[in-house]
N, C-alpha and C positions, 0 to 999 in steps of 0.2 A: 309304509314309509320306506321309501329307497334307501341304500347306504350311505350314499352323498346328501339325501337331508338330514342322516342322524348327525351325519358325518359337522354337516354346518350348523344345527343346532347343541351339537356338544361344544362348536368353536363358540358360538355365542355364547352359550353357558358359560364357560371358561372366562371370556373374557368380559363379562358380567360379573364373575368374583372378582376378576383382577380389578377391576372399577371398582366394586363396593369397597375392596381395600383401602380406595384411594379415599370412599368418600367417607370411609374412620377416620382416615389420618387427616382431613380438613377440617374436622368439628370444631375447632379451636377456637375459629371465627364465628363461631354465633354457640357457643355459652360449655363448652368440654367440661370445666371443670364443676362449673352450677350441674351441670347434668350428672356427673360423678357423683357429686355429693347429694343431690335429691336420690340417686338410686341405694347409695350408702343408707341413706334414712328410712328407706323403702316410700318413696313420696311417688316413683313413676316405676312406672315397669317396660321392659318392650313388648311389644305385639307385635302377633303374627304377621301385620302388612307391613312393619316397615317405620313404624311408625311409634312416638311411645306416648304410655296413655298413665292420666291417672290413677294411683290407686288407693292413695286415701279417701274417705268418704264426704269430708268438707276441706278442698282444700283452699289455701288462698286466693288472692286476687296473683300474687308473686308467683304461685306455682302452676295456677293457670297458663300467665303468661310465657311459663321457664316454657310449659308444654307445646304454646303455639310457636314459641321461638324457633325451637328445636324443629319441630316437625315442619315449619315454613321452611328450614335452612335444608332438610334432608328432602325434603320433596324438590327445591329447585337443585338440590345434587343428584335426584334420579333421574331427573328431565335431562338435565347434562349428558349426563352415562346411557342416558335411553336413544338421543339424539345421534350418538359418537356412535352406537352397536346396532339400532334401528331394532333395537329390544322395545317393549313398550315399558311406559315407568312403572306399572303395575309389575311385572317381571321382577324388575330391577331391584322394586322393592321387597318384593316378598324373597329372592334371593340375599337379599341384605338382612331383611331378617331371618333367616334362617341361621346364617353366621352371628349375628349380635346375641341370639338365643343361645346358643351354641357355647359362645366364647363369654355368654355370661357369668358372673363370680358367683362363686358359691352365698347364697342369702340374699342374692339380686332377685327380683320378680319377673317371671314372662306370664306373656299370657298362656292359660292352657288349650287344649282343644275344645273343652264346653265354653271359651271366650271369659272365664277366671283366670285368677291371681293365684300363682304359685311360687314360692321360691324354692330358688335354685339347692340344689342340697350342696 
């Protein structure tokens, strides 16, 4: 790889976090606080794509829906950001979760690498 492609794949990288910032700071509109509070209880966790999943083993029909809420609102936020950087949304995603793992609260759930539930210490 030449120095001008690492060169412009670091600028997309870059500005693929600077987008995923944005797309924390929009959650508001399809459910921030329901999402707070189910991770509080330990009801989702994030995953490694981007995405958050559950992790109780019956959960409702209401946390069902918290989960497709959420994940419909972040995936037409990746498309956005993928659109704007010519990233693909997979990119976008699994950059995004990288950071939500990351900047997760201590007792929050991520996934782990065998695709299990851990929480955060």
């Amino acid at each position: 790889m030449s120095n001008a492609s690492i060169l412009r794949r670091r600028t997309l990288l870059w500005t693929l976090a600077l987008a995923s910032s944005a797309l924390l700071l929009g959650t508001a509109a399809w459910g921030a606080s329901d999402l707070d509070a189910a991770r509080d209880a330990g009801v989702v966790g994030e995953r490694r794509n981007g995405y958050i999943g559950l992790v109780v083993e019956n959960p409702t029909a209401e946390q069902k829906a918290l989960v497709e809420r959420i994940n419909a609102g972040r995936r037409a936020q990746y498309e956005k950001v993928a659109e704007r950087t010519g990233a693909t949304v997979g990119e976008v995603a699994v950059l995004t979760a990288e950071r939500l793992m990351r900047e997760a609260k201590a007792g929050h759930y991520v996934q782990a690498a065998d695709d299990g539930w851990v929480r955060k210490p």
